[in-house]
Structures are given as structure tokens and as C-alpha cells.
C-alpha positions as a LaTeX table, in Angstrom:
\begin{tabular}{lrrr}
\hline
Residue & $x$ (\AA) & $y$ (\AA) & $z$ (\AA) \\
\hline
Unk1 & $-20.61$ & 3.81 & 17.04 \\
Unk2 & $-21.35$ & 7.64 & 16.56 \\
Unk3 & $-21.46$ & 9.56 & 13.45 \\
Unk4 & $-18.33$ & 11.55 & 13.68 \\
Unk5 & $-16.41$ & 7.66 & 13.77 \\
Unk6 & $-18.57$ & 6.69 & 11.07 \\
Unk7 & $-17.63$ & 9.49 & 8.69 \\
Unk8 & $-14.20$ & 9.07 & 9.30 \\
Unk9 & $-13.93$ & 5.75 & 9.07 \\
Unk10 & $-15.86$ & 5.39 & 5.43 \\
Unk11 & $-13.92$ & 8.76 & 4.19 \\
Unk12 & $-10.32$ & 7.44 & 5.15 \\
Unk13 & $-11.20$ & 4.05 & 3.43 \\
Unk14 & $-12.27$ & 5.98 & 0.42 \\
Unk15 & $-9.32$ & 8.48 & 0.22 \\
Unk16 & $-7.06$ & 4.96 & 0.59 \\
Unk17 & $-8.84$ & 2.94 & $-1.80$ \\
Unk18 & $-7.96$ & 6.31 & $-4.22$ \\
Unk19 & $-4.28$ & 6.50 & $-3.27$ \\
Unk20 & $-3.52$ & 3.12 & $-2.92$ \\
Unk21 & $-5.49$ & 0.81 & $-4.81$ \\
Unk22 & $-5.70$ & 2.55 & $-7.83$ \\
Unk23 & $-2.93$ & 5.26 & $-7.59$ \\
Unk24 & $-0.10$ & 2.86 & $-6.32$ \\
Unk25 & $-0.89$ & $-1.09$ & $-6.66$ \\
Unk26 & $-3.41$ & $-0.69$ & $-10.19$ \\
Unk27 & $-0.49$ & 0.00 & $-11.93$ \\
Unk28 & 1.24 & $-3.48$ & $-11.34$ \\
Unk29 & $-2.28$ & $-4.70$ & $-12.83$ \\
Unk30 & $-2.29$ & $-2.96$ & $-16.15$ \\
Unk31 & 1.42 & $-2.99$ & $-16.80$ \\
Unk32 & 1.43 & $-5.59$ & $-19.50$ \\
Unk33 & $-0.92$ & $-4.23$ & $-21.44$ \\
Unk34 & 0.84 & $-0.43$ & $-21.06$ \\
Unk35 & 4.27 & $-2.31$ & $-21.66$ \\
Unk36 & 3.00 & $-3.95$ & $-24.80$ \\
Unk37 & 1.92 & $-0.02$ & $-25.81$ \\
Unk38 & 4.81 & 1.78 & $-24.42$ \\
Unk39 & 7.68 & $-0.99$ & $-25.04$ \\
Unk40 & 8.67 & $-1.73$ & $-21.50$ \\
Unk41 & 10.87 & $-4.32$ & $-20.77$ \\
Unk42 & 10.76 & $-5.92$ & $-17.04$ \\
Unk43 & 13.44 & $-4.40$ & $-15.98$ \\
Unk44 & 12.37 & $-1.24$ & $-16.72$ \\
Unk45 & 8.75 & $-1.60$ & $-15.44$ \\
Unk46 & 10.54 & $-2.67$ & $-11.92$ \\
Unk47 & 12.96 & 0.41 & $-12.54$ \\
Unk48 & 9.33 & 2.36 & $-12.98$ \\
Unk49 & 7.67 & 0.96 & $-10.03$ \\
Unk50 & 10.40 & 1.20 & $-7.50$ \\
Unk51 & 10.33 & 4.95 & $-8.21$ \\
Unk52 & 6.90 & 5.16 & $-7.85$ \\
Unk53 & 7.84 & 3.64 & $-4.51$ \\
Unk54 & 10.32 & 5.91 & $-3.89$ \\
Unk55 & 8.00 & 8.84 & $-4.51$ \\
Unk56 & 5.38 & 7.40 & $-1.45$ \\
Unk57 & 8.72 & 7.53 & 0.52 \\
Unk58 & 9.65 & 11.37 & $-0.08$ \\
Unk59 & 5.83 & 11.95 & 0.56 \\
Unk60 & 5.50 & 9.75 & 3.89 \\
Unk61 & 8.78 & 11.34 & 5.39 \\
Unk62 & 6.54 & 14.98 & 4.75 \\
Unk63 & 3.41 & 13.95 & 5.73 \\
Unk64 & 3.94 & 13.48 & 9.35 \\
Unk65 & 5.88 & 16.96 & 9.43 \\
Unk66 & 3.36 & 18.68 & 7.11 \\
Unk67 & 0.60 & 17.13 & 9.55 \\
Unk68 & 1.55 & 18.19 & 12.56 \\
Unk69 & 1.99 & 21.41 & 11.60 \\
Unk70 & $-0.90$ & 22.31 & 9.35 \\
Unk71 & $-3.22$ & 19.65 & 10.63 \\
Unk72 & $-4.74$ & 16.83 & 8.81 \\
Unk73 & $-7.44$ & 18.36 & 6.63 \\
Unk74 & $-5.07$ & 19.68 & 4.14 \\
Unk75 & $-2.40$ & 17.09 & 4.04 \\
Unk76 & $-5.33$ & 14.12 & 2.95 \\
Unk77 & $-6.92$ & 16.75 & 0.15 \\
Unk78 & $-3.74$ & 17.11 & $-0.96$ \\
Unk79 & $-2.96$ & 13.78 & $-1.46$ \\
Unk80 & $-5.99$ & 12.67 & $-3.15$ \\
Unk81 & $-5.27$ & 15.92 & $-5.50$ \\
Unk82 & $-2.01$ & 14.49 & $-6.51$ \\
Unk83 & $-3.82$ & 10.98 & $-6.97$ \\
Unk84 & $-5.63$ & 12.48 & $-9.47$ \\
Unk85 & $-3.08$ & 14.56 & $-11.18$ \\
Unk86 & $-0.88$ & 11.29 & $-11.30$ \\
Unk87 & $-3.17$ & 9.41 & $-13.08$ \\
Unk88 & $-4.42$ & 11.79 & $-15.15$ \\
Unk89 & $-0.41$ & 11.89 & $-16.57$ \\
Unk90 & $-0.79$ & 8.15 & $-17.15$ \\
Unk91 & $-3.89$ & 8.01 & $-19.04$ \\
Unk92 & $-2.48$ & 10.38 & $-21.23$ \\
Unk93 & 1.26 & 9.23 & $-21.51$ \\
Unk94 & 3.02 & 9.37 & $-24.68$ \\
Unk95 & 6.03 & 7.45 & $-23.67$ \\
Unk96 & 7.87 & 5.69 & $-21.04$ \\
Unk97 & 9.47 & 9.05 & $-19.89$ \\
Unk98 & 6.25 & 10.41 & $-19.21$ \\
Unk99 & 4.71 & 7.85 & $-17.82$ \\
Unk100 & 7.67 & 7.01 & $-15.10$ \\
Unk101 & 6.47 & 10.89 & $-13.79$ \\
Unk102 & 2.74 & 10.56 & $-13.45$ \\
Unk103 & 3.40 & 6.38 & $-11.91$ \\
Unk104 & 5.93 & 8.56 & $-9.23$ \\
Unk105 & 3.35 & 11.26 & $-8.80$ \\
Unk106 & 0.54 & 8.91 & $-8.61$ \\
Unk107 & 2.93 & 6.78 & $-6.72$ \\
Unk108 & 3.75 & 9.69 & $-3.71$ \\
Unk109 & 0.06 & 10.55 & $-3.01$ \\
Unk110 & $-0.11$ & 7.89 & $-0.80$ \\
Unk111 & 2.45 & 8.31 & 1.51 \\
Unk112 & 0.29 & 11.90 & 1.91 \\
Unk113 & $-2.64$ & 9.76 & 2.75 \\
Unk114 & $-2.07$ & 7.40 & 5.78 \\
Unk115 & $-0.76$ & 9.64 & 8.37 \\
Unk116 & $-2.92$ & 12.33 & 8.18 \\
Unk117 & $-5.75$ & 10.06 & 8.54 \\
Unk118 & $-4.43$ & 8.30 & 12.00 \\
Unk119 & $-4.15$ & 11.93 & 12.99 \\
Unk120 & $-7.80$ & 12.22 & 12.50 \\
Unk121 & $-8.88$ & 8.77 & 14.05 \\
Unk122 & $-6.60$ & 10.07 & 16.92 \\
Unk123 & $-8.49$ & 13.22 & 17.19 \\
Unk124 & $-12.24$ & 12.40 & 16.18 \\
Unk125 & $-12.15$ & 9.12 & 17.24 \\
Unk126 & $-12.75$ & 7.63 & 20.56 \\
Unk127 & $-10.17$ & 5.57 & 21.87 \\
Unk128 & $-11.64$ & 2.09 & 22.52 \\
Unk129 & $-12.16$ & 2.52 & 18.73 \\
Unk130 & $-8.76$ & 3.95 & 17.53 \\
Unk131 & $-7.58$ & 0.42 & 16.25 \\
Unk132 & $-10.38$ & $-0.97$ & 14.51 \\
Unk133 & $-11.32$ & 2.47 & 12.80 \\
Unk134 & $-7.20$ & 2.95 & 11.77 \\
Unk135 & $-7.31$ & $-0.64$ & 10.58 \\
Unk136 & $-10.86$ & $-0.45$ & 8.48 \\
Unk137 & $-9.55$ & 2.35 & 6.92 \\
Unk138 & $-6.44$ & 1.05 & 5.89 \\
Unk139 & $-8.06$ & $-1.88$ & 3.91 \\
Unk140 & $-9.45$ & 0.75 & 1.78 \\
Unk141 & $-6.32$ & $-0.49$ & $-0.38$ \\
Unk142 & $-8.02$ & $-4.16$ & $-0.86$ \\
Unk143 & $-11.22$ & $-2.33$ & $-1.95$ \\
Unk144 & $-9.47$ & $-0.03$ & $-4.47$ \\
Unk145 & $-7.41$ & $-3.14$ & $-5.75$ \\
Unk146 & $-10.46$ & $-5.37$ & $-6.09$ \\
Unk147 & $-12.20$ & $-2.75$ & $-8.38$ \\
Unk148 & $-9.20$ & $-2.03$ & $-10.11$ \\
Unk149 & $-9.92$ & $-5.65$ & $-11.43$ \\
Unk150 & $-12.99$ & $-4.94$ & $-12.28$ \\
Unk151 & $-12.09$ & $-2.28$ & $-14.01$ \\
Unk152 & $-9.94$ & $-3.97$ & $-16.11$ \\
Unk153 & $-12.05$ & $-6.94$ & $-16.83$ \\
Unk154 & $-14.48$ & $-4.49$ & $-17.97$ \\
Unk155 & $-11.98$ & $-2.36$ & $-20.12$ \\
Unk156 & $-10.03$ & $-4.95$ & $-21.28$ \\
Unk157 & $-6.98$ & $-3.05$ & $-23.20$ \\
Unk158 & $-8.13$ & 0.22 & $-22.23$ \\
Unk159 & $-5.93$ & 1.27 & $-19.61$ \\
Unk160 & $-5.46$ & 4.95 & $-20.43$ \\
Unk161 & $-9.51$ & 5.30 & $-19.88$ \\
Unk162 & $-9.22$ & 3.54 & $-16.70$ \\
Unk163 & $-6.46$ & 5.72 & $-15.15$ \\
Unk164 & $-8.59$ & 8.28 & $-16.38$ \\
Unk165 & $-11.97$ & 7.41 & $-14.61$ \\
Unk166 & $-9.23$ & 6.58 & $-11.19$ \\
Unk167 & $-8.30$ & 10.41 & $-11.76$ \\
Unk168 & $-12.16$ & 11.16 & $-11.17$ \\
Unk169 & $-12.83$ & 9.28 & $-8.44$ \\
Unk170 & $-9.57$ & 10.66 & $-6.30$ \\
Unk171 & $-11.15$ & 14.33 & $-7.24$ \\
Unk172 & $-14.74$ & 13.20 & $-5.59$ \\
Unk173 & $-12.90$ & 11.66 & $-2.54$ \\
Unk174 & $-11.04$ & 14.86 & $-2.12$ \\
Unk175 & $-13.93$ & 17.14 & $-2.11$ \\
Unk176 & $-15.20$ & 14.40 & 0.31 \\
Unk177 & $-12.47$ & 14.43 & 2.93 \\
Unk178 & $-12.13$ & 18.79 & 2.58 \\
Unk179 & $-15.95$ & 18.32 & 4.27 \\
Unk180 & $-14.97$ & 14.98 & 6.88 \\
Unk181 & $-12.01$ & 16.76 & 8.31 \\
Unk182 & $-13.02$ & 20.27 & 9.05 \\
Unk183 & $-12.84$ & 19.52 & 12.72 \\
Unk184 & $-9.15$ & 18.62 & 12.50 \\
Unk185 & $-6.79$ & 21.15 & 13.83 \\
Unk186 & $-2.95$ & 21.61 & 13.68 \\
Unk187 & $-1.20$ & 21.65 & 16.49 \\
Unk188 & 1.92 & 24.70 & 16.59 \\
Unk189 & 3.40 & 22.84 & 19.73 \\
Unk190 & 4.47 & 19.97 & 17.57 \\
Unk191 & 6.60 & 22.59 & 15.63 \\
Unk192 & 9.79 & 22.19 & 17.43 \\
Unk193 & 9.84 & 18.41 & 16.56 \\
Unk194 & 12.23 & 16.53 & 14.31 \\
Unk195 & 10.78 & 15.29 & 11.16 \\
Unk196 & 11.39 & 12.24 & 12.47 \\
Unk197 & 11.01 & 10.30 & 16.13 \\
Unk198 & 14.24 & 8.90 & 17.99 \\
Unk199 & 14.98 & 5.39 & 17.00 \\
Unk200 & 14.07 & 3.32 & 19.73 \\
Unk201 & 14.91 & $-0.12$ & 19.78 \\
Unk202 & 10.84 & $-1.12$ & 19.24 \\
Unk203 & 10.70 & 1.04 & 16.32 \\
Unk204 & 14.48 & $-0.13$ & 14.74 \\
Unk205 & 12.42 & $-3.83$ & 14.75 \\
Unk206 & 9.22 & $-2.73$ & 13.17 \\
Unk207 & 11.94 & $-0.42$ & 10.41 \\
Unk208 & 13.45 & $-4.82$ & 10.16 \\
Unk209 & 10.22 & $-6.51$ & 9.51 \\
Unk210 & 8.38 & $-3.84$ & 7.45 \\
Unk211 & 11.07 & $-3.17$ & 5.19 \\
Unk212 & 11.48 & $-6.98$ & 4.50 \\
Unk213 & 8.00 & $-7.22$ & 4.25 \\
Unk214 & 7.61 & $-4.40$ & 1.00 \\
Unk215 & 10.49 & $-6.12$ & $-0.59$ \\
Unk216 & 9.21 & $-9.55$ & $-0.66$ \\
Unk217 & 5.03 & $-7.91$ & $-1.71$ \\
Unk218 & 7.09 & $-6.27$ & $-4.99$ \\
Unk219 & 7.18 & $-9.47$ & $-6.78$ \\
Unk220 & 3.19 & $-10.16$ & $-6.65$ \\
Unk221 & 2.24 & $-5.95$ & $-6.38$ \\
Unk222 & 4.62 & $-5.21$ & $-9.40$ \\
Unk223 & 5.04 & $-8.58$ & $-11.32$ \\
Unk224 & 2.57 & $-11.01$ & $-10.67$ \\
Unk225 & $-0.34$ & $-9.87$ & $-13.54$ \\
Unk226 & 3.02 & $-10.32$ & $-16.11$ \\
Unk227 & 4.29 & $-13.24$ & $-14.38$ \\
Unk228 & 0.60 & $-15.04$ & $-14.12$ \\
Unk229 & 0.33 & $-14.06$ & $-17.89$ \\
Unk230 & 3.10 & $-15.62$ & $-18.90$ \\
Unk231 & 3.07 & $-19.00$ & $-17.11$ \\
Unk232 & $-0.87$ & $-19.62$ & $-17.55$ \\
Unk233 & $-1.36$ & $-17.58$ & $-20.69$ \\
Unk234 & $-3.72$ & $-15.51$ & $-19.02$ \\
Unk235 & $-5.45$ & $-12.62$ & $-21.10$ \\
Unk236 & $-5.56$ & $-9.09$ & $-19.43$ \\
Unk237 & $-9.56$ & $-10.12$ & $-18.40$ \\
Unk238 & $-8.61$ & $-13.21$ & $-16.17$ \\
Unk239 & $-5.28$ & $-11.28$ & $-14.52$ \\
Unk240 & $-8.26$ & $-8.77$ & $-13.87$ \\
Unk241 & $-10.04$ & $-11.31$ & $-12.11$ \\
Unk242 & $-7.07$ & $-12.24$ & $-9.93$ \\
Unk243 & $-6.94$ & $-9.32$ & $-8.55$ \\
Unk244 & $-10.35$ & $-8.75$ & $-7.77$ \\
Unk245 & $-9.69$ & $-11.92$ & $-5.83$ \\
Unk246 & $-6.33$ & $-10.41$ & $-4.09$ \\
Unk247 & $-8.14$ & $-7.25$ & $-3.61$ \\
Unk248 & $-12.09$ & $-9.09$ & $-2.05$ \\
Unk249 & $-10.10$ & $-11.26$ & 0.44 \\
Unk250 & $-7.70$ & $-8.14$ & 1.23 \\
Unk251 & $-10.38$ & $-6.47$ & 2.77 \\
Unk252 & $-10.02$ & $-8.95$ & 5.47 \\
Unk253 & $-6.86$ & $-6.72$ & 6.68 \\
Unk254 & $-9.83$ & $-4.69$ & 8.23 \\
Unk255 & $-9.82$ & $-6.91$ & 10.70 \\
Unk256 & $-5.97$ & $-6.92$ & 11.97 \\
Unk257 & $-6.97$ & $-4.50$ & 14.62 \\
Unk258 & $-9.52$ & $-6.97$ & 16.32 \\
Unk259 & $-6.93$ & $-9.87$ & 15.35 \\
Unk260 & $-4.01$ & $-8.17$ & 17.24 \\
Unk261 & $-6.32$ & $-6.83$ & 20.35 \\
Unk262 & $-6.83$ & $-10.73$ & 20.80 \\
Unk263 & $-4.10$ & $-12.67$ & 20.06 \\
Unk264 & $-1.53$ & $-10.30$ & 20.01 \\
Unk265 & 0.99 & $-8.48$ & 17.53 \\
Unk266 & 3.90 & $-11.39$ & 17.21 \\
Unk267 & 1.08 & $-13.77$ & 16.36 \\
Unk268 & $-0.72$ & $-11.77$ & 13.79 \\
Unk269 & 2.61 & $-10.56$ & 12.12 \\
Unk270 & 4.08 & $-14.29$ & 11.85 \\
Unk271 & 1.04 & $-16.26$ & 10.77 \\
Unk272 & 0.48 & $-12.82$ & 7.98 \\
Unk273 & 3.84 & $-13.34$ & 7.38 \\
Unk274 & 3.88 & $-17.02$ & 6.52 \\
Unk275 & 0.69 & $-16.91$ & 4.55 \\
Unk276 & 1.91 & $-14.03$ & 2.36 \\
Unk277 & 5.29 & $-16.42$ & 1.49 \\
Unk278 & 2.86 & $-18.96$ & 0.38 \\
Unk279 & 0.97 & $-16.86$ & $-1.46$ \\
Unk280 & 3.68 & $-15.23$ & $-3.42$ \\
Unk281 & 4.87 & $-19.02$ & $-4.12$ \\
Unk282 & 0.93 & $-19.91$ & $-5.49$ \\
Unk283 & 1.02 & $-16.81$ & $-7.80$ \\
Unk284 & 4.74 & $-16.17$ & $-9.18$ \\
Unk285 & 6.00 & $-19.57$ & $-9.52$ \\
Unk286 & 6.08 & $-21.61$ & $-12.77$ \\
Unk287 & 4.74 & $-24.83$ & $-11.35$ \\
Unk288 & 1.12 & $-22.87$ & $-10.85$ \\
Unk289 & $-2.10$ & $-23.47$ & $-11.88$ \\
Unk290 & $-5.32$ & $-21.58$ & $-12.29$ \\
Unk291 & $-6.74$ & $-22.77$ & $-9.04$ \\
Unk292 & $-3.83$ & $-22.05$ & $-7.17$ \\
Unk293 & $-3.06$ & $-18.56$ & $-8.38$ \\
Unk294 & $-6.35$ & $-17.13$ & $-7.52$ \\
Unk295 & $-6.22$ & $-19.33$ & $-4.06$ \\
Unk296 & $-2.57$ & $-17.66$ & $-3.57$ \\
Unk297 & $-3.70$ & $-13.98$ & $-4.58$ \\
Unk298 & $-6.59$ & $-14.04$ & $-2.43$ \\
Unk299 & $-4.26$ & $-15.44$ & 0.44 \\
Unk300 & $-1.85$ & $-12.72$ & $-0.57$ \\
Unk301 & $-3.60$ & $-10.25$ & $-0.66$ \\
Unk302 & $-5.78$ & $-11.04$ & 2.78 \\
Unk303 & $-2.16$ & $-11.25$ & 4.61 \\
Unk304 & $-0.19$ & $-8.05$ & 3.01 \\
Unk305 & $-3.49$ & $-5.81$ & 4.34 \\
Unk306 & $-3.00$ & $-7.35$ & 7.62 \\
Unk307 & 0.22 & $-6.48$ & 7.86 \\
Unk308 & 0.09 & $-3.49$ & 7.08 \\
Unk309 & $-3.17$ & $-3.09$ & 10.13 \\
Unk310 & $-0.34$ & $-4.42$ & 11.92 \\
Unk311 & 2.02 & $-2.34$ & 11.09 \\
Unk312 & $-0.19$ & 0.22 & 11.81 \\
Unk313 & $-0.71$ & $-0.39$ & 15.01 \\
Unk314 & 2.76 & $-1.36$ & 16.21 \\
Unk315 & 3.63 & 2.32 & 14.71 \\
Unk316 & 0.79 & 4.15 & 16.70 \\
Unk317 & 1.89 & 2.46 & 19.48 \\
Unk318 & 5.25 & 2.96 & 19.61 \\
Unk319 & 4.63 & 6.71 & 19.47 \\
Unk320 & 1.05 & 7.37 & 20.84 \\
Unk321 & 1.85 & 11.33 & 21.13 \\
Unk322 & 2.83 & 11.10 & 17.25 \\
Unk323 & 0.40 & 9.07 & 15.74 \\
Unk324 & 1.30 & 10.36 & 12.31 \\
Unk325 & 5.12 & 10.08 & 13.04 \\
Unk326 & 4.25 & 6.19 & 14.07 \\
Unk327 & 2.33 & 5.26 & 10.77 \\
Unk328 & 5.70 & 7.75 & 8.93 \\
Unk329 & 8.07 & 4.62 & 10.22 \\
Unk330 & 5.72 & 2.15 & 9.82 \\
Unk331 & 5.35 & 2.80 & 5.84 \\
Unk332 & 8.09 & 4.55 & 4.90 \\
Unk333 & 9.96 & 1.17 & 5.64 \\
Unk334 & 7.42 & $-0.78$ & 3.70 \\
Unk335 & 8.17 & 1.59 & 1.28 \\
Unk336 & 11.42 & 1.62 & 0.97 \\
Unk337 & 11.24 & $-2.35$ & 1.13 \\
Unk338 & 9.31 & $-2.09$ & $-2.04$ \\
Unk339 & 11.21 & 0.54 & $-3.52$ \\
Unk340 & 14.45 & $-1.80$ & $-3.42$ \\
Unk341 & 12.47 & $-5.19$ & $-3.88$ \\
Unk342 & 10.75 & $-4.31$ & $-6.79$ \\
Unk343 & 13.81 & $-3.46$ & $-9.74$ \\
Unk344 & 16.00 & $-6.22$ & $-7.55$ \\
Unk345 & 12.87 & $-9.11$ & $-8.58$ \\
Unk346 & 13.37 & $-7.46$ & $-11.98$ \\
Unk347 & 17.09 & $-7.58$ & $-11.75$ \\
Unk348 & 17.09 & $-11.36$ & $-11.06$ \\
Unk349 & 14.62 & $-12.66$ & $-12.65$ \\
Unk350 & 16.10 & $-11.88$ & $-15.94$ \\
Unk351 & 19.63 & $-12.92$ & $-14.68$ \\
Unk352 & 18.62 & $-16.01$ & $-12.75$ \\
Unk353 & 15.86 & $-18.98$ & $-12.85$ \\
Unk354 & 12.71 & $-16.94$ & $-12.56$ \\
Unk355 & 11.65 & $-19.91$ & $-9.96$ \\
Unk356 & 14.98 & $-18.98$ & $-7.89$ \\
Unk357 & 14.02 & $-15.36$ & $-7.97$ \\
Unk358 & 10.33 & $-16.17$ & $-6.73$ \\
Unk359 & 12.00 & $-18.45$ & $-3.91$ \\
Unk360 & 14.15 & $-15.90$ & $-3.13$ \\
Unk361 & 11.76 & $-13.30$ & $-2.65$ \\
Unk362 & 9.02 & $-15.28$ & $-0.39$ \\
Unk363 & 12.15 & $-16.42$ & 2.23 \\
Unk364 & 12.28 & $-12.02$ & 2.76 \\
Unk365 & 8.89 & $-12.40$ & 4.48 \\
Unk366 & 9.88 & $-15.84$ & 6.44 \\
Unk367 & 12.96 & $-13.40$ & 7.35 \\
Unk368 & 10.30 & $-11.02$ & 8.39 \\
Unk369 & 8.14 & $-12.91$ & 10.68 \\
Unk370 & 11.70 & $-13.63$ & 12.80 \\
Unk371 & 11.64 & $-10.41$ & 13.71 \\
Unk372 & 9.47 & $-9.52$ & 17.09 \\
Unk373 & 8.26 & $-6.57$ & 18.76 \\
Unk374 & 9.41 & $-5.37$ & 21.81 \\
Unk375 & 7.34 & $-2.54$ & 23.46 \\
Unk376 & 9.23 & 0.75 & 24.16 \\
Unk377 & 8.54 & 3.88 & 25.79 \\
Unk378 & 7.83 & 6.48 & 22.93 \\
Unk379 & 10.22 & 9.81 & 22.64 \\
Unk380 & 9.62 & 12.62 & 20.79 \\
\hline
\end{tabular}
């Protein structure tokens, strides 16, 4: 493995661990103790979330337009930039108002992130190693989760100096990437492109399962440190702890791209799939126990990263002259999956048996491992 792929590689996982694991997903982790502070009721934390959800989607529906355009150099800064800015605005937030902005800003930095990055694996990158390097860095998310845990075991209540040491490690990660990517050009040809790729029938199936697939990860992602607290009476140090757990095994996701070159994408996306309904189950129902919750996030957490390596992939795939455009459709589904799931958990849960709600919600990724890939020739 060369330099150039090494550089990358660790970079990208950086910049994602930034975006994603504390920017997007840390949130989720501290929101009890900010709700107890700010007076947040769960539907309103879901309402929070989902926009936060819907700010990655505005972002991801740029990025591959933005990209292709002006390269990926200053799309990624940019995105750890607005990291930082977003949760700068929640450490400091005064009230719910202002913290819904900074969670959507913080929120929309990482749909900046992911496809300049497989722009960058595509061009720095040999090809043989294209998978494996877009995959690795994508479970920077597990790694930015898992010490988001730590954080907070650490911290305990102190959530607004957390966000605040999150807003200086997205700054060091930018100056980072504005040094990794100075080799990556934009390309004017691309210009004439739509925003977005033709809807082929491969990609209108990977739109199917990754959408089901965000909606059914809101419950754990947004809900499960409040719904863990609630049913095991768990103090803000041992939720920490969970996701440590979700976010350590997670970092298995780095492996999807191996997992898929050997036993193929429908495997890998239906076992993930399965494993991710059981571990919402083990987490969010009332029936759990210690043991089981931190046996369900870890299983959780391992399958979500997968998924989304497998997304990944399938995206790339499906448009190997757009790389960024693939990962665009891959995410912004996932996204929007999560942007819906996540206020419609809320939604039921207080109107319903939480149990039924839980149920509900893990059957979404059963749904999603019906859904199969079929291979189509890319268009522009």
C-alpha cells in the first residue's frame, strides 16, 4: 500500500469520524442530558434530529454538484468547517431555537463529507484498492461514535464542553485534509451534468433499501441513550459506555468492502440487515437488560457501518464515471430515511406502546433486506 493511499485513507476516516460521529450521531448520545437543560420533550428532540437529517440531505444533493465542479479539496474543508461551526452553536446554545440551528448545521456537514472523499479515493487511489480504502474510511463514523462515549463518560453532564472540544477537532481535521487533497482536481467537463444521475432501475432499488434502512437506524441513532435510560435507569456515564460499544464494534463496517468482494452485495446487505433488526430490538425494547443492550448496540452498530460500506459500494458502482453522484444516492436516501424515521419513532412512541413502536421500526430493515440489487449500466 503506497503513501498517497495511506494518507487518504487515515484523512477521510478522520474528516468522517468529525462529521459523523460527533457532528451527526453524538448528538442522539447527549440528548437527555441537553433535554433535561433545554426542556425538550421527545417529540421535539425527534422534530430536532430529523432536521438535522434533513440538513445532511440539502448538503449531499450539493456535494456531488459542488464536487465535480470545484474538485474535492474544497468541498471536504468545507465540510469539516461547518462541523465545527455547528457544534460550536451547540456548546453554546441558549435555547431549543438555537440549538435546532447549530444540530442542522452540524447535522449538513456531513453530507459535504462523503462524496468528495470517494472522489479522491477515485482519483489518488489505485483501483484494486478503491473498495477497501472507500469502506475504511467510511467507518470513521464508528470511531467518532465510540469516542463520543468516551467523551461523555468522562464529562458526565458536560455536554456544552464536549461539543466544544468536537468543534476543535473538526478545525484540526480540516487543516488536515486542505494538505491530503492538494492533488485533487475539478473536472469542467462534468459541468454540463444534472445535479443528479438518471434513475436507473439498480439505483431506484438501492433509493428502496437505503431509505428503509435510515428510518429504521433513527430509533437507536436518535432515541436509544433516552430509551436505554429510561428502561434500565442508566446514568449519562453507562449510556456513554454503550456507545463506545456501538461505536468499537462499528468499526467493523471497515470491512464491508472485503465482505462484499467475497460473498457478494445481496449477502452482506441481508445478513447487515437482519442483525441491525435484532439489534434495535436488544437496545429499544422494554424487556432489555444490561447484557443485552450493550450486546445489541455493539451488533447495531457493527451492521449500520456495514451497510452503509455497502451502500457505498453499490452507489460507486452503479455510476463508476460519478463516483460522487453514486455515494449522493446512496446517502441522501439514508438520509432522508432518517430524516422521516426519526420524528415518526417520536410520533408513535408517545401515541402507541413504546414496544409496538420499537417492533415497528426493526420490521423497516427486515423490509430492507427484501430488496436486491440488480446491476445496471450507469448514465450520466
Amino acid at each position: 500500500m503506497n503513501r498517497s493511499t495511506v494518507l487518504v485513507g487515515a484523512t477521510g476516516f478522520g474528516l468522517i469520524a468529525a462529521c459523523y460521529g460527533f457532528g451527526r450521531f453524538a448528538f442522539g448520545l447527549f440528548m437527555p442530558r441537553i433535554a433535561d437543560d433545554l426542556a425538550l420533550s421527545p417529540a421535539l428532540g425527534g422534530a430536532i434530529s430529523g432536521a438535522s437529517f434533513l440538513g445532511f440531505c440539502v448538503a449531499i444533493a450539493l456535494a456531488a454538484w459542488l464536487t465535480e465542479r470545484f474538485g474535492p479539496r474544497p468541498v471536504a474543508v468545507a465540510a469539516g468547517v461547518i462541523a465545527a461551526v455547528g457544534m460550536a452553536g451547540i456548546a453554546a446554545a441558549p435555547s431549543s431555537a438555537w440549538l435546532a440551528i447549530s444540530v442542522v448545521v452540524a447535522g449538513s456537514s456531513t453530507g459535504l463529507a462523503s462524496p468528495p472523499m470517494a472522489a479522491a479515493v477515485s482519483a489518488l487511489v489505485q483501483s484494486p484498492r478503491q473498495d477497501m480504502t472507500n469502506t475504511a474510511i467510511n467507518a470513521g463514523t464508528s470511531a467518532g461514535v465510540a469516542l463520543s462515549g468516551l467523551v461523555a463518560v468522562a464529562m458526565g453532564a458536560e455536554w456544552r464542553l464536549a461539543f466544544a472540544g468536537f468543534a476543535g477537532a473538526a478545525i484540526l481535521i480540516s487543516g488536515a485534509t486542505l494538505v491530503v487533497l492538494a492533488g485533487c482536481a475539478a473536472h469542467p467537463e462534468n459541468c454540463t451534468r444534472a445535479m443528479l444521475p438518471t434513475m436507473t432501475t439498480g439505483l431506484r432499488r438501492l433509493v428502496r433499501a437505503a431509505f428503509l434502512t435510515g428510518a429504521a437506524s433513527a430509533v437507536v441513532w436518535t432515541f436509544g441513550a433516552d430509551l436505554v435510560a429510561q428502561h434500565l435507569d442508566w446514568n449519562g456515564e453507562q449510556v456513554g459506555r454503550l456507545w463506545t460499544v456501538m461505536g468499537g464494534l462499528g468499526v467493523l463496517g471497515a470491512a464491508a468492502g472485503w465482505l462484499v468482494a467475497r460473498a457478494g452485495v445481496t449477502r452482506v446487505h441481508v445478513a447487515s440487515q437482519v442483525a441491525m433488526a435484532l439489534g434495535i430490538v436488544a437496545v429499544a425494547h422494554t424487556a432489555t437488560q444490561p447484557v443485552l443492550a450493550l450486546l445489541g448496540g455493539g451488533v447495531f452498530g457493527a451492521a449500520y457501518l456495514t451497510l452503509t460500506g455497502v451502500y457505498l459500494v453499490w452507489g460507486t458502482a452503479a455510476l463508476p464515471e460519478r463516483p460522487a453522484s453514486g455515494v449522493t444516492v446512496a446517502f441522501l436516501a439514508l438520509a432522508i430515511g432518517q430524516a422521516v424515521g426519526a420524528p415518526a419513532f417520536g410520533f408513535l412512541m408517545e401515541r402507541a406502546a413504546p414496544d409496538t413502536a420499537v417492533l415497528a421500526f426493526a420490521a423497516l430493515a427486515l423490509g430492507a433486506a427484501a430488496v436486491r440489487r440488480q446491476p445496471a449500466r450507469p448514465q450520466a
